[in-house]
N, C-alpha and C positions, 0 to 999 in steps of 0.2 A: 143600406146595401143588403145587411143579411134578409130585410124582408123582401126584397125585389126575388134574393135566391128562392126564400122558405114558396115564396106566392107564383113565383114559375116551377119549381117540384111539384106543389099541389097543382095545380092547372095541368102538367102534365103525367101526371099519376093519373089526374080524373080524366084523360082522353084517355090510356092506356087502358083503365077501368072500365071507361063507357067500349070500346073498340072490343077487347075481349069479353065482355057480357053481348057484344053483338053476335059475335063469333061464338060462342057458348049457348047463346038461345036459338041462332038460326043453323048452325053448322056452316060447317066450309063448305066453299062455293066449287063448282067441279073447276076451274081454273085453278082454285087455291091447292086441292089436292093434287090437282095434277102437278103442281112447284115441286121442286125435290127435298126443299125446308120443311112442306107440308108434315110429315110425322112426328118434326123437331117443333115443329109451330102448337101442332095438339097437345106436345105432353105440355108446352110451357104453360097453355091454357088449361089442362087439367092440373097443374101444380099451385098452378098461379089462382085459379080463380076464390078457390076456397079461403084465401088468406088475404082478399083483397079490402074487405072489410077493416080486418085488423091492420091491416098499412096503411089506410085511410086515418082510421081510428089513430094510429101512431104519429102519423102528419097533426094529426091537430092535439093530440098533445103536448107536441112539439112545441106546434105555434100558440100553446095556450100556456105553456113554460117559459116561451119568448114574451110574451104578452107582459106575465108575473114581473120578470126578471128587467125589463125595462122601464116597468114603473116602479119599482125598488128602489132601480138608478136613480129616477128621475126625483120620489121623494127622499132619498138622502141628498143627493143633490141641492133642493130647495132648503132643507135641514141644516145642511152645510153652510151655503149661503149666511140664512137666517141667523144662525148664530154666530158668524161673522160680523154681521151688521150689528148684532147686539155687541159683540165683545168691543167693536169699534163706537158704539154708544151712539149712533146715526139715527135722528128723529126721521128727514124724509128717506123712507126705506125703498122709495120707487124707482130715484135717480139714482142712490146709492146702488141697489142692484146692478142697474144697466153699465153704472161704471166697474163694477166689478168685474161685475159679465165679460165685460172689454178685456181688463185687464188679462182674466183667466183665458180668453179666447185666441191672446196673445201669446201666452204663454202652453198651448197644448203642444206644441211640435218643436219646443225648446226644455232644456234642464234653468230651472227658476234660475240659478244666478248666471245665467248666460240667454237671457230672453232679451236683454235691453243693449242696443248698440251703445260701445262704447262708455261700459258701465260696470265700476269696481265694487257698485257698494255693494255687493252680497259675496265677495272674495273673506275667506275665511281672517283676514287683515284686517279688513277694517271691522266683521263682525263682531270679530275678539274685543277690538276696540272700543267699539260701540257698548258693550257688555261686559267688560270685564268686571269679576267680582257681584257680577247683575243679582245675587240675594242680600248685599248690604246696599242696594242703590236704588235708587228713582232715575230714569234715564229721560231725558228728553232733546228735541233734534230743531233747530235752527235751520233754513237753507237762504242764503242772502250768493244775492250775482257778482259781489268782487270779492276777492283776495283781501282789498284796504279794509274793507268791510267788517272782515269776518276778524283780520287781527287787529282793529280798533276796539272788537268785542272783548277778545282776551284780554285787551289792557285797561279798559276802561268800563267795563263789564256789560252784561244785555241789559236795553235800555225796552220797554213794554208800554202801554198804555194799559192804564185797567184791567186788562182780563190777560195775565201770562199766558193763557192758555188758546190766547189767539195767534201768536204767530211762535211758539213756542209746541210740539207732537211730544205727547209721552209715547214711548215705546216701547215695547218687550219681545225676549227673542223669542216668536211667533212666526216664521219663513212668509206665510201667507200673508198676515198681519202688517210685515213690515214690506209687502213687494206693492200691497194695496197704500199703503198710506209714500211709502218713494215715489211710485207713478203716479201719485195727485200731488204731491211736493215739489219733485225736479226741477216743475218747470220755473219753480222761484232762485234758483240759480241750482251750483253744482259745487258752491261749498258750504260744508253741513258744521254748525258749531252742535260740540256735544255739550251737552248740562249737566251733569250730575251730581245729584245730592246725597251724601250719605242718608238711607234709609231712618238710623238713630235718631241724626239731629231734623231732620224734616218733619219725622214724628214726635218729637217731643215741642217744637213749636207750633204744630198741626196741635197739639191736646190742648196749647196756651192760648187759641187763638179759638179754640172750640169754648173755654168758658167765659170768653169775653163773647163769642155769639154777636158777634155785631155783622150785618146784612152787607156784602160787597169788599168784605176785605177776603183776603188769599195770603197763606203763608208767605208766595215768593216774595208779596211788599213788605214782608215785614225784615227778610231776607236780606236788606240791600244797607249800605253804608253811605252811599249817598244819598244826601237830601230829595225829597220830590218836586218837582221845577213843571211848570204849566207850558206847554207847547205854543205855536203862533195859533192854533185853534180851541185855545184855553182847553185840553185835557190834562188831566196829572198823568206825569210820563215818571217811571220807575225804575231804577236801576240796578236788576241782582247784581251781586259782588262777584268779580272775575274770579274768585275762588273757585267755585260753583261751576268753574268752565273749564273743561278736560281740557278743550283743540278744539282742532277742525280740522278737515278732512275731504280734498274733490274728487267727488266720487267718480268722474272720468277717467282721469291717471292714480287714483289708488294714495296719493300722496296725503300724508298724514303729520300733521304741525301741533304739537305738545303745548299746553300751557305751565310755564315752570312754576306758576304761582299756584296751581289746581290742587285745590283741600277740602276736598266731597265733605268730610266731617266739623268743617271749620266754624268756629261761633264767635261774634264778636260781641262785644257789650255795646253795641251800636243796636243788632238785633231786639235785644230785654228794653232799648229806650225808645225803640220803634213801636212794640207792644204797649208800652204805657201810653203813649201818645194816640194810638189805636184805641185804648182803652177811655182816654179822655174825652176823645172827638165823640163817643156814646153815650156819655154821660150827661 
């Protein structure tokens, strides 16, 4: 829009400029003098001619300040982006943009926690939620599509295959961060279990599990009190302890379910025997 303006200013500045340099090099025509404008017409061209350069000159500086200033936009913009995608740790960076892309595209003629129909989770409710205490914690987000679902987790705790960090989002309170990873989540239901582990004890079995070094294990299997059981497609399936489970929470109606057992900081001697058995399997 602004260069459709800036580019018909110029185009009509330059007839103006071409028209009175006509009128200035050949004189008024006896019609034109005989007008009764004709005296008011001369001074404008002897006022005007002299400084036409200069408001030429002026126009394209203009447009050479408009030029600067929207590729400023455009490489913070990409900057922006870019380190988004790193902060989010995303290898293909081509689709990851264009979803991005989407998402913000969505979001330009809305305020962030009112861009998604029928959507509480960025209501300052659940984000407290989400986060509370968030520098003693590790947070991460669950979304499964029932209710039975989500409180079978709380009482019987998340059950994973191999990699927690497959159906399991770490998250921090980052606004952009977390609107990009909700709207590629959602659509796995609309109740969200929260995880939380005290930051203390996560890291002090993260440093236990760092000098055994053994390739494919992860704190959360060591994390769990029940035994590991093989699935009908022979995978080892894992189960953190509902300690570790704040709630859950749908993010359509805002409604938020406590787990009475939730002990972010909690360690059991079941944990130190799952190490050594980790520690055996290596040896």
């Amino acid at each position: 829009m602004i260069w459709e303006i800036l580019f018909t200013i110029l185009l009509s500045w330059r007839k103006i400029g071409l028209e009175l340099y006509r009128y200035t090099s050949t004189g008024l025509s006896a019609d034109h003098k005989k007008a009764p404008m004709a005296p008011l017409f001369t001074l404008i061209i002897t006022l005007i001619d002299p400084l036409r350069a200069y408001l030429e000159m002026s126009v394209f500086v203009v447009l050479l300040a408009v030029i600067i200033y929207l590729f400023y936009q455009l490489s913070k913009k990409r900057y922006f982006i870019r380190s988004i995608l790193e902060k989010l740790n995303i290898r293909d960076q081509k689709s990851a943009q264009e979803d991005l892309l989407r998402v913000l595209s969505k979001l330009r003629m809305f305020e962030f926690g009112k861009a998604i129909t029928r959507d509480e989770f960025f209501n300052d409710q659940i984000i407290n939620y989400i986060f509370e205490d968030k520098e003693e914690r590790k947070v991460f987000l669950h979304y499964t599509r029932e209710e039975e679902v989500a409180q079978s987790i709380l009482k019987e705790g998340f059950r994973f295959k191999y990699s927690f960090y497959k159906t399991a989002d770490k998250v921090f309170k980052d606004k952009l961060y977390l609107i990009y990873k909700h709207n590629h989540n959602k659509y796995f239901g609309k109740y969200v279990v929260v995880i939380s582990f005290s930051r203390e004890t996560y890291e002090l079995y993260a440093k236990k599990m760092k000098k055994i070094a053994l390739p494919g294990t992860a704190v959360e299997q060591v994390l769990t009190e029940v035994q590991p059981f093989l699935d009908e497609d022979e995978e080892v399936v894992y189960t953190l302890s509902n300690r570790f489970l704040k709630g859950y929470f749908n993010y359509e109606d805002g409604t938020i379910i406590d787990n009475p057992d939730f002990d972010p900081g909690y360690r059991s001697p079941v944990f130190d025997r799952n190490l050594e058995k980790i520690k055996k399997s290596g040896n």
